[in-house]
N, C-alpha and C positions, 0 to 999 in steps of 0.2 A: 451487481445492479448498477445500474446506469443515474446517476442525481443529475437534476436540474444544473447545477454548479459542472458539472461532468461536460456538459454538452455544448458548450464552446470551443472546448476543447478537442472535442472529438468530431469536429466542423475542420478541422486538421488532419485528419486519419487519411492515409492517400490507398493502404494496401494495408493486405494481412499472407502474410506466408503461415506456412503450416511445414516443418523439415523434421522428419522422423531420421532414428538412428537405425541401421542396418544390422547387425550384430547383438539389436534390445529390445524392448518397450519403449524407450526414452525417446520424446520429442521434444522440440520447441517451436511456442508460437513467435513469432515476431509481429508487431504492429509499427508502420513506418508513418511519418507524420513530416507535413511542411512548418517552412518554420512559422513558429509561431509566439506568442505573449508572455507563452504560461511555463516552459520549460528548456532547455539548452537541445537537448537528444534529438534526434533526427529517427531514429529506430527505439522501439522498449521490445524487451524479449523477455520469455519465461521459458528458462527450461524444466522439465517435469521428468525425476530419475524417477522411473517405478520399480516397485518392490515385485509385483508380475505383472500382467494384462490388466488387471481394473482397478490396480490400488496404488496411488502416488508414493513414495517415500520420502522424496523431497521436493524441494521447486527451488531454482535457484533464476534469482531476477534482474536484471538492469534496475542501477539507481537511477533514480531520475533527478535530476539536474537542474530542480525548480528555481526559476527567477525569484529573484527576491519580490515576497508579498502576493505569491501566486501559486501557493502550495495547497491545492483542495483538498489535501489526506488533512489538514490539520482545521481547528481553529482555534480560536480563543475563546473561552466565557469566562465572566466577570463573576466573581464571589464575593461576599462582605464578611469580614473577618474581624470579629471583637477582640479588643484588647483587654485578660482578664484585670489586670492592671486598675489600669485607669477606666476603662468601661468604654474608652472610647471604639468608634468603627472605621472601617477603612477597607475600600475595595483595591482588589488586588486581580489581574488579571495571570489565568492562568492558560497553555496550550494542552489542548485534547486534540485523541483522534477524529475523526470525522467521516463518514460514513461517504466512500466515493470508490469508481468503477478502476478508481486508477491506485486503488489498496491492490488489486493483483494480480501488482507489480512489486511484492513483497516475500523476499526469500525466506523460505519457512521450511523447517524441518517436522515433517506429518508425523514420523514413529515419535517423536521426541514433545510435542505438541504437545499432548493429552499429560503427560509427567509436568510439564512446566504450569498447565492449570491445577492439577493438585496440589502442585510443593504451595502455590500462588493461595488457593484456599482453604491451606495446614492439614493436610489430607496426610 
């Protein structure tokens, strides 16, 4: 999905190739990009190893090369955190994900996926 925060960025997008492998299933997209504000790359690709015809097994990504303070996969939010101690409070800023078109661009293992949210919630 495409965020509001996304679409500066993709005001840069110049092309998309599409290159399949001969011998597989296994393609890759490519998306080429001028320069621009928000990242160093000039190209981001995903390649997609499938297991057969309609089922990914991996995807393996371009990192991407975010300029400092223009990294829209993250953000910050502020939490207030009591001190049991003395009572006192005190914000503390923490980094989260962030919900953006350019998460996939994140190399990820499908068979292995679904085991790493179990172990995650003691399954």
């Amino acid at each position: 999905m495409v965020e509001e925060h996304d679409k500066p960025i993709l005001e840069h997008l110049t092309g998309i190739d599409y290159k399949s492998e001969e011998d597989n299933d296994n393609f890759t997209i490519v998306f080429h990009f001028s320069p621009n504000d928000y990242f160093e790359n000039e190209t981001l690709s995903v390649k997609f190893i499938m297991a057969n015809e309609n089922e990914a097994e991996k995807a393996e990504a371009t990192e991407i090369k975010w300029k400092e303070g223009k990294n829209v996969t993250k953000k910050f939010v502020t939490k207030k955190q009591k001190n049991k101690k003395t009572g006192k409070t005190r914000e503390i800023k923490k980094e989260v994900d962030a919900d953006s078109f350019f998460n996939f661009f994140k190399s990820i293992d499908i068979e292995n996926a679904g085991e790493d949210a179990d172990e995650e919630e003691g399954v």
